[in-house]
N, C-alpha and C positions, 0 to 999 in steps of 0.2 A: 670449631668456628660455627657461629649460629649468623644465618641469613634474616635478617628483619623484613616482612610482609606488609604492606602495607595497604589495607584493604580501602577502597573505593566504593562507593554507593553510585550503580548507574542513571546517569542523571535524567531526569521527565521529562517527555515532550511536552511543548504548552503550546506551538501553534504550528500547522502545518500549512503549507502552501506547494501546489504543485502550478508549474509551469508547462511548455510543450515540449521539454528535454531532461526538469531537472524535478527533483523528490529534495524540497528543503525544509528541513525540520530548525525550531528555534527551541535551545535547551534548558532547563532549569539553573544554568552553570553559568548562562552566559553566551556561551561557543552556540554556531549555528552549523551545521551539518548539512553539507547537500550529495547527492545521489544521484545517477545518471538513469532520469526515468526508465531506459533500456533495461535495469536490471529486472526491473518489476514489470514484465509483459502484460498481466491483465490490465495493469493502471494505463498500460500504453496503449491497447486496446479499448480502456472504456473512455465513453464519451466526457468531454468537457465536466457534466453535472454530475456523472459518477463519480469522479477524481473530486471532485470539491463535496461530497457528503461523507465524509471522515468524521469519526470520534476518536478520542482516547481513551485504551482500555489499558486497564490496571495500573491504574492512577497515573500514567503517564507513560508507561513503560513500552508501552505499543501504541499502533493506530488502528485503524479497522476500517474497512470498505464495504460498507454492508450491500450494493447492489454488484462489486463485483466477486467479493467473497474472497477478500484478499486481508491479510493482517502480517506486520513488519512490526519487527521488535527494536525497541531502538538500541539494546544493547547488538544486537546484529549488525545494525547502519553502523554502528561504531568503529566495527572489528572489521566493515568493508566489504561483506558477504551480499551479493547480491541471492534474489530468492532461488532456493533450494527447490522449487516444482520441477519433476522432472518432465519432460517433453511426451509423454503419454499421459499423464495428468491435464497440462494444458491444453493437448489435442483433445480430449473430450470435455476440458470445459469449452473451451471455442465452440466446441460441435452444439453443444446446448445452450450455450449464449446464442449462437446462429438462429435456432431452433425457438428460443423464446424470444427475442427481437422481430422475428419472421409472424410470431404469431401474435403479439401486437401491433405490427402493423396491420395486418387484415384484419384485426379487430377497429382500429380505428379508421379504417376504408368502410368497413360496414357500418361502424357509427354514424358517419359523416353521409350517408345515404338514405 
């Protein structure tokens, strides 16, 4: 007895939108997918303007967060996988987020004088 396969093509993000809880992607299928921003700790950590300068990379297949250096595959959001960074990973980006936020501020105190 032969099992029939039936292959799927995973479908393109086309527009993202984050709110203060949720990661909602709208798909090339139709379906809209949302996500409990919690999963994705740096998106919950960066500011307002970091969370909204997304692109999509590989033609749809992912997103990208270029100031917080975060990328989510949409066939991951699918399958319900929140991100896979482990907790010493995230401890030293923290640590250097900290570290270059600290040092644009004093940069813009000294401007501003």
């Amino acid at each position: 007895m032969s099992i029939s396969v039936i292959e799927r093509e995973t479908p393109k993000a086309e527009e993202v939108k984050i709110t203060n809880d949720s990661l909602i992607v709208n798909l090339s299928d139709g379906r809209t997918i949302t996500a409990p921003l919690e999963w994705f700790p740096r998106l919950v950590y960066a500011a307002p303007e970091e969370r909204n300068n997304w692109r999509l990379i590989g033609r749809g297949h992912g997103i990208h967060w270029e100031d917080v250096d975060e990328d989510i595959s949409i066939e991951g959001l699918l399958a319900g996988r929140p991100s896979g960074e482990s907790q010493a990973s995230f401890k030293k980006w923290m640590n250097q987020r900290q570290t270059r936020l600290t040092t644009r501020s004093r940069a813009r105190t000294i401007a501003r004088r």
